[in-house]
Structure formats: structure tokens, C-alpha cells
N, C-alpha and C positions, 0 to 999 in steps of 0.2 A: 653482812648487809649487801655488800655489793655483789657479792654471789648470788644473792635471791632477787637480786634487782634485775642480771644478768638474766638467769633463769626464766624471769617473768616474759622479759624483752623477746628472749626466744620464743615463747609459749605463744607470745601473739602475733612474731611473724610467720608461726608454724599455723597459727589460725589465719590469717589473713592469706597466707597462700592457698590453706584449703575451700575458705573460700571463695579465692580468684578460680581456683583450679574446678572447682564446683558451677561458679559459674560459666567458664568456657564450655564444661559439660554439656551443661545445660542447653546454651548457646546451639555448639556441637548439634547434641537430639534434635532441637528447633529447627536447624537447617536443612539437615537429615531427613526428615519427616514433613513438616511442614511447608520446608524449601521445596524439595523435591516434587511432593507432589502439586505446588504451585506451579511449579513448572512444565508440570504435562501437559496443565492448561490449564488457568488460573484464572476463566473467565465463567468457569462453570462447578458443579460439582461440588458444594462446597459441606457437604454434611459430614464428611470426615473430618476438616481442619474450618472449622465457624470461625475460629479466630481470623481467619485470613479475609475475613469482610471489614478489620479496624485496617488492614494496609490501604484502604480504600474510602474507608467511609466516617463518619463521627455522627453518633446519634443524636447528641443535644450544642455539638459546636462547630458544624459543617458551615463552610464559608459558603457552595455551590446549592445548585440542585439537584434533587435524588440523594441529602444526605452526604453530597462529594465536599472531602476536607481541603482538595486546592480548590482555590477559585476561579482558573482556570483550564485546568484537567492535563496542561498541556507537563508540566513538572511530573504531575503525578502517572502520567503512563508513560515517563521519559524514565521513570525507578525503577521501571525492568525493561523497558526497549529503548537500551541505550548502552553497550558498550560490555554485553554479556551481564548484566546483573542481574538477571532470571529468566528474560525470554531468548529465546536464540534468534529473532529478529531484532537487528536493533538498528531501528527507523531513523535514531537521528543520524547516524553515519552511514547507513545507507548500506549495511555490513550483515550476510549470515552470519551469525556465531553461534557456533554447537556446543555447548554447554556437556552434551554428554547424557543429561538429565534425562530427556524427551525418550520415550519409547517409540516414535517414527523419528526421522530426519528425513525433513522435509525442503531441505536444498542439501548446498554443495555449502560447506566452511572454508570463509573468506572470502566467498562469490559475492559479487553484488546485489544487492536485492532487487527486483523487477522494478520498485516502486519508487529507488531510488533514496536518498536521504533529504534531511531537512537541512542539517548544517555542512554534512559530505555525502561520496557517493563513494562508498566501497575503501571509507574509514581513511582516505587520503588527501581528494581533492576536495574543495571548495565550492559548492555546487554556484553556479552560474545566475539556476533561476531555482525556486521554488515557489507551493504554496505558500502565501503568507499567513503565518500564525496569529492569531490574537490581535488581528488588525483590521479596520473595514477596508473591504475591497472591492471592489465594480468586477465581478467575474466578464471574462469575454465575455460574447454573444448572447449579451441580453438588448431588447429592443434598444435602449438608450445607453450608452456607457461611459454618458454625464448625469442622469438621473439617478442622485444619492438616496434614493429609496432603492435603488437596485444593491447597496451595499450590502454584504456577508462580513462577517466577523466569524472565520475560521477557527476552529478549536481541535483534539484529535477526534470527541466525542460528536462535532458536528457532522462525521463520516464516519463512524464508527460507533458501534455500542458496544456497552461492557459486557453486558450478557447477553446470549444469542436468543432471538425471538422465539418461543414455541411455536408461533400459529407458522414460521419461518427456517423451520430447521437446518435447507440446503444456503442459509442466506451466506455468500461468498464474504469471508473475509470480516467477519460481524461488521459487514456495511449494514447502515439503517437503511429500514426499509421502508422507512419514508422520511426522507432526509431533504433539508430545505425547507421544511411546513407544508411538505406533500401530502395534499388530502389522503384519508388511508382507503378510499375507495379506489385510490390509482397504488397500489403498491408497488416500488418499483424491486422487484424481486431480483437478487441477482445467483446463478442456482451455482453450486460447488463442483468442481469440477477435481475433484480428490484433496488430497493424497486419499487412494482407492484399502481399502479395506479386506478385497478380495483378492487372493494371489495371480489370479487369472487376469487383472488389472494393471494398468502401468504405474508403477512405485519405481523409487529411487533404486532399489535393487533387484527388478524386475524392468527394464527398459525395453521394451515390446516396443514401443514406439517414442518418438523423441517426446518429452515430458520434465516440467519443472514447475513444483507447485511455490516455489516461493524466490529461488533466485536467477540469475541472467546468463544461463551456460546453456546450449546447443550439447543434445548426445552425440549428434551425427556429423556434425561440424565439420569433422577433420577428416571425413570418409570421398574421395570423389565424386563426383556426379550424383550426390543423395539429395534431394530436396529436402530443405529443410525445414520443418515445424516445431515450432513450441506452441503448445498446448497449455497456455500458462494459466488463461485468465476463462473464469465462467461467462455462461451465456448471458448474455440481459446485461452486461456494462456501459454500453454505449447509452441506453436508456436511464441506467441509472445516474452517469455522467450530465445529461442533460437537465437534470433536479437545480442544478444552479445555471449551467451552459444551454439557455434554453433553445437557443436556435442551431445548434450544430450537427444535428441529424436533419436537419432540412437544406435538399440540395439548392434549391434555389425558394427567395424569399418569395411572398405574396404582393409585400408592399414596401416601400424605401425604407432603410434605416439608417442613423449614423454610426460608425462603426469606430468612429475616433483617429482614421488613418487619412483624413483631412481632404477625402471626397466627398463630406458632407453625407446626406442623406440620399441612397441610393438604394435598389435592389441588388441582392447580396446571392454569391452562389459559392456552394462549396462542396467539396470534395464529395464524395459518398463514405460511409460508414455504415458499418454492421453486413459488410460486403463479402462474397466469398471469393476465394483468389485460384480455384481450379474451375476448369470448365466454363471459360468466362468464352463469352464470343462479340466481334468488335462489331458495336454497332451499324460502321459504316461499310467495310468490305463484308461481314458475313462469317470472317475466319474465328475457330476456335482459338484460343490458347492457356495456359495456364501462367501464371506470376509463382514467381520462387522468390523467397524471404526466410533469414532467419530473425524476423523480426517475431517477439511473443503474437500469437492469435488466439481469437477465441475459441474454443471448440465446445459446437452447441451443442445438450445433451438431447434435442428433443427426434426420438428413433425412428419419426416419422420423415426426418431430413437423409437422402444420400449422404453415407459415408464419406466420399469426395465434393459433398458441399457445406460439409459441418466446419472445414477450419474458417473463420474469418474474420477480417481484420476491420477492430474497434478502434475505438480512441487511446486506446493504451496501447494499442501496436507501435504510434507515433510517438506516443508522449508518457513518459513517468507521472506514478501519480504523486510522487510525495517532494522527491528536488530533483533534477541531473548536473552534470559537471561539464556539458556537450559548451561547445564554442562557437560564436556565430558570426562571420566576417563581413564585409562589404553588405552586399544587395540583401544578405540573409538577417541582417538588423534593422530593427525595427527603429524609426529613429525618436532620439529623445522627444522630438513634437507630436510621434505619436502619439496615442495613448500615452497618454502624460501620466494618469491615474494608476495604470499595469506596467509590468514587468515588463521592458525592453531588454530584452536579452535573449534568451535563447528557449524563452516557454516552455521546458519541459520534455521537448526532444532528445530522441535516444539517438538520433545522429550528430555529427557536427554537421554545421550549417543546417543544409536541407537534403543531410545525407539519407533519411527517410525515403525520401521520392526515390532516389536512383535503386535505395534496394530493393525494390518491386521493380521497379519501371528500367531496368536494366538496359534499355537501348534508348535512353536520352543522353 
């Protein structure tokens, strides 16, 4: 009797292992297949692997809109961009990670990403400032920045779409193309500017010219006297930037605003944007000259522009779009009675302080 009791005992951890073992298999094929080609790019494509719409969506018990099973979308694209779990950007540390998966590579592993992170910046520091998530917020440079009808409540989906627009094919970076409640008679298009297709093009193993389509590294950097460009970011950004930042491609205002930096309501002037930084000539002496930056530029695709006036520096030359970890001391902070409502810290600048100015402007 207790030899068939023995017997038995074995019989069903000899089943219970093939089962486990069965399922690892299983597992195994899933990730193999399924994984992978998630990972090529899992925002499109999907008549090979249909299943890969349940990591996304719930037909009859979606908490969201579009059928979305978070409620706020912000967890559910944090499952694979965040720390190597399927995509090789991973936005909340602010971290390339190559996976291996992808048939391009499209940075450098372990570079920082252009765009920065949400919680770090290149998976170590702490960033300073970010967007804020899932919170209202009075964006800059809207007419009033005590008017709580100018409030955003940020999400990743409120800049970003899951699937990329047909009528939009070159949209950079599946930004929306009409993002903010932008009437869709104004699209704000932002056009792609690679990873290129064509071997004759500049690719990560193909460096014809300095080029990074997704993280914070200079080809020519280390070379003497090379001027340097990254060509990081598509044409139409600055444009699209202004969808919540309404006034920041305007150099000087029309009429007073308050700006919340406790001059009250005044006429506002600022920088220029969507600027080219060769062939530039000063408007007071008459002299050409060019600005050197290894800070990212745009490079505009449209063939009707000179070659030497396609690089040019947008909003994201200066500023990351997702966190930075930059530091900002004395005169460079913003003080707590400013903007009370926004981020007093360091906005999003890729330099410390207002180390931005001096990389163009090299003789102040």
C-alpha cells in the first residue's frame, strides 16, 4: 500500500512538472513571437499578433477612452517604456535601452534620451523639473497664468498617439496632430526626419553627417574645429509646441499680459524660434556670421530651403520634452513667488543654469 501511495505521489509531481514545464514553453513561444515582434513596433501592424490589442485595450470593461483599460494611460505606456520591458526607450528614466529585439537601433545604449525622463534623466539622477503628469497645470505662456480655464491635465496620450494617423504618415514621434483641441483645419504636422530607410541616408551605421534620431550623443564631438549638429528633431516642432505654449513663437506681444513674474501685466518679448543658426547677419553692423552648437536642431525637410539654412533651433534645442536633471543657481531661479502655480526650478533646460545662451552665444 505504501508503495502505490509512493508511486502515485511521483506520478503527479512527474505531471505537475510537465505541466509547469509546458507552460514555461508556452510562455517561451509567446515571448518569442509575440514579444518580439511587439517590439519592432507595437504601435502599428497588428494582423500577425491580434492578441497584442488585450495589452492595451478591454472591449466590455475599459476604465478610459478608445476602449483604454488604465484610466490614465500614464501606467499603461510606462509596461514597455520603462526600464527595458519591451520598448528600448524608456521615457521614465530618461534611458536608451536596446533590447536587442528591434531590426534598426535607433540611439546609442545607455545614452540619454533627447527628451529626457519623467522620474530620471539617463536612469541615475533625479530630474529637477518635469512635465507634470496627471495634474492641472497653467502651461507657460498662455495670455493669463492665473486663468484656471487655461489649465491642462497632462497624460502621455495627451502628446502622443497610439497609432500613427494615416491621413499623417511622416507624424514625428506619433505626436498628435492636433493635440490640445486643435481645430483639425489647423493640423499641426510635425514631419519625420528618419531613422532613413535609404542607405545613402544618415543611419546610426551610416554617419555621413552628425545624426541622432532618439538619444543625446554628438558623432563629431570629439573631432577639432568640426561644427557641430544634431539633426535630431523634425521640422514643424516649435509649431507644434505652441498647441498649449501659445505665445512663444511670438517675438514681441501685441498687447500686455501677466506673466506671473510679478510685473503685472505688461508687453512681453522673446527670444526667436524656428531660427537658422548659419548665414545669420547682425542686424546692426551688417556682419555675417555663423553660431556653433552642439545643442539638438531641427533639420527642415522642405528641398526648396538652402542646405546651409535647413539646421534650426526650436524649442527643444533649449529645453527637453519629457524631465531634465540640469541645476539652476542664483539669478537662474525662478523665485518661489513666482509662478507659484509652475515649476520653479530649472524648466526643462538641457544646460545648467542658462548654460543654453552661452552655447550659441559664445562670446558673452
Amino acid at each position: 500500500m505504501t508503495d502505490s501511495l509512493e508511486i502515485q505521489k511521483r506520478s503527479e509531481r512527474i505531471m505537475r512538472n510537465r505541466a509547469w514545464v509546458s507552460g514555461m514553453i508556452l510562455i517561451a513561444m509567446y515571448l518569442a513571437l509575440g514579444g518580439n515582434a511587439l517590439a519592432r513596433y507595437p504601435h502599428a501592424s497588428f494582423t500577425g499578433h491580434p492578441d497584442a490589442c488585450a495589452a492595451c485595450h478591454r472591449v466590455h470593461t475599459a476604465t478610459a477612452g478608445n476602449l483604454i483599460k488604465d484610466p490614465t494611460g500614464t501606467s499603461l505606456c510606462y509596461s514597455c517604456h520603462w526600464g527595458g520591458l519591451g520598448a528600448d526607450t524608456d521615457v521614465k528614466n530618461g534611458q536608451y535601452v536596446s533590447t536587442g529585439e528591434n531590426e534598426n537601433t535607433w540611439g546609442d545604449p545607455s545614452m540619454p534620451l533627447l527628451g529626457g525622463g519623467f522620474a530620471q534623466v539617463n536612469g541615475t539622477s533625479t530630474t529637477t523639473s518635469h512635465h507634470v503628469m496627471d495634474t492641472p497645470m497653467i502651461p507657460p505662456g498662455v495670455n493669463d497664468y492665473q486663468d484656471p480655464g487655461a489649465a491642462i491635465t497632462l497624460k502621455c496620450m495627451s502628446c502622443h498617439s497610439a497609432h500613427p494617423d494615416k491621413g499623417y504618415p511622416n507624424q514625428y514621434r506619433l505626436l498628435r496632430v492636433w493635440p490640445n483641441g486643435i481645430a483639425k483645419n489647423d493640423p499641426r504636422e510635425v514631419k519625420w526626419n528618419g531613422p532613413w530607410d535609404d542607405a545613402s541616408q544618415t543611419t546610426k551605421d551610416n554617419p555621413a553627417r552628425d545624426y541622432r534620431a532618439y538619444t543625446d550623443k554628438d558623432w563629431n564631438a570629439d573631432l577639432p574645429g568640426t561644427q557641430v549638429y544634431t539633426m535630431n528633431y523634425g521640422d514643424g516642432m516649435s509649431q507644434w509646441c505652441v498647441s498649449c505654449h501659445t505665445k512663444y513663437l511670438t517675438s514681441k506681444d501685441s498687447s500686455p499680459y501677466d506673466a506671473g513674474d510679478a510685473y503685472g501685466a505688461l508687453v512681453r518679448y522673446r527670444h526667436h524660434a524656428d531660427t537658422k543658426i548659419t548665414n545669420l547677419v547682425d542686424a546692426t553692423s551688417g556682419l555675417g556670421y555663423n553660431l556653433h552648437t552642439d545643442l539638438p536642431l531641427a533639420h527642415v525637410t522642405d528641398p526648396g530651403i538652402p542646405e546651409a539654412d535647413r539646421n534650426k533651433m526650436n524649442c527643444v534645442t533649449c529645453h527637453r520634452s519629457h524631465g531634465t536633471d540640469t541645476v539652476m543657481v542664483g539669478s537662474a531661479i525662478l523665485s518661489p513667488t513666482q509662478r507659484v502655480s509652475l515649476p520653479t526650478d530649472s524648466t526643462l533646460l538641457r544646460r545648467d543654469n542658462r548654460g543654453v545662451c552661452g552655447n550659441c552665444h559664445t562670446n558673452i
